[in-house]
DONUMAR-429519 format. One record per residue (C-alpha): x, y, z. Coordinates in steps of 0.001 Angstrom, whole numbers, plus 524288, in hexadecimal, padded with zeros to 5 digits. Layout:
<pts>
XYZ
...
</pts>
This chain:
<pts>
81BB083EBB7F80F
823278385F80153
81FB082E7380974
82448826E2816C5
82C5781886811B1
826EE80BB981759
82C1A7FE78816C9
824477F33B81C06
81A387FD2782228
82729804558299D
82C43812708280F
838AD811F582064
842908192582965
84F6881C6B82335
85C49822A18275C
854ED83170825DE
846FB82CBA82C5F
83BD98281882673
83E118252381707
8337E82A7A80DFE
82E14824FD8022F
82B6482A837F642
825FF8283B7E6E6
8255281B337E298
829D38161D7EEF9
81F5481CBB7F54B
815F88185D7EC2C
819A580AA47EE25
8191580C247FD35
80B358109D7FC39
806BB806F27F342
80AC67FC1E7FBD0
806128008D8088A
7F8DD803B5800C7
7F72E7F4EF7FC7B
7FA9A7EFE180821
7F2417F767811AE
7E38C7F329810E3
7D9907FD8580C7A
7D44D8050581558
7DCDD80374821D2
7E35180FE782318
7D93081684829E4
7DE0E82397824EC
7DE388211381846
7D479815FD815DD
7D54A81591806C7
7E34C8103480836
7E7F6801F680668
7E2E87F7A77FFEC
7D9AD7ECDE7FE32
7E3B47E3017F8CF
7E4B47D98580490
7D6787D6928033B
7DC067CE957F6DB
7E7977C7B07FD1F
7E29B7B8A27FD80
7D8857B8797F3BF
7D8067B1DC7E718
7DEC87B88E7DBA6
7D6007B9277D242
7D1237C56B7C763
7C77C7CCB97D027
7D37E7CBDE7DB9D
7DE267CF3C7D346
7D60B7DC857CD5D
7D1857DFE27DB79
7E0357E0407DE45
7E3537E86D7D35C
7D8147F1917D562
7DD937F2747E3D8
7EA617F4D97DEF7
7E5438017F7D562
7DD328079F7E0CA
7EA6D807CB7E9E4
</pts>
């Protein structure tokens, strides 16, 4: 499935129009705009992002690091 290509939140526009992105590179792309979107602010689909900025600033410590990785799993 294919895919429109960002980089830093643009549309990649090539020689041909817009570039598309595919397989592992699409995977990847998805991925990172998935963690770095909160949870819940697409209001179309409110089940995307993540709750991984609610960490950012807080103490490392067991319970932190396994709330990360559970947040990590569920994305």
């Amino acid at each position: 499935m294919k895919q429109l290509a960002l980089v830093d939140g643009d549309l990649v526009v090539g020689p041909t129009g817009h570039q598309m992105t595919t397989g592992s590179d699409r995977i990847r792309q998805d991925l990172q705009l998935a963690l770095s979107e909160p949870y819940g602010d697409d209001r179309f689909h409110r089940s995307w992002g993540s709750t991984l900025h609610r960490y950012i600033g807080q103490l490392v410590s067991p319970e932190t690091q396994l709330m990360v990785e559970v947040e990590l799993n569920r994305v």
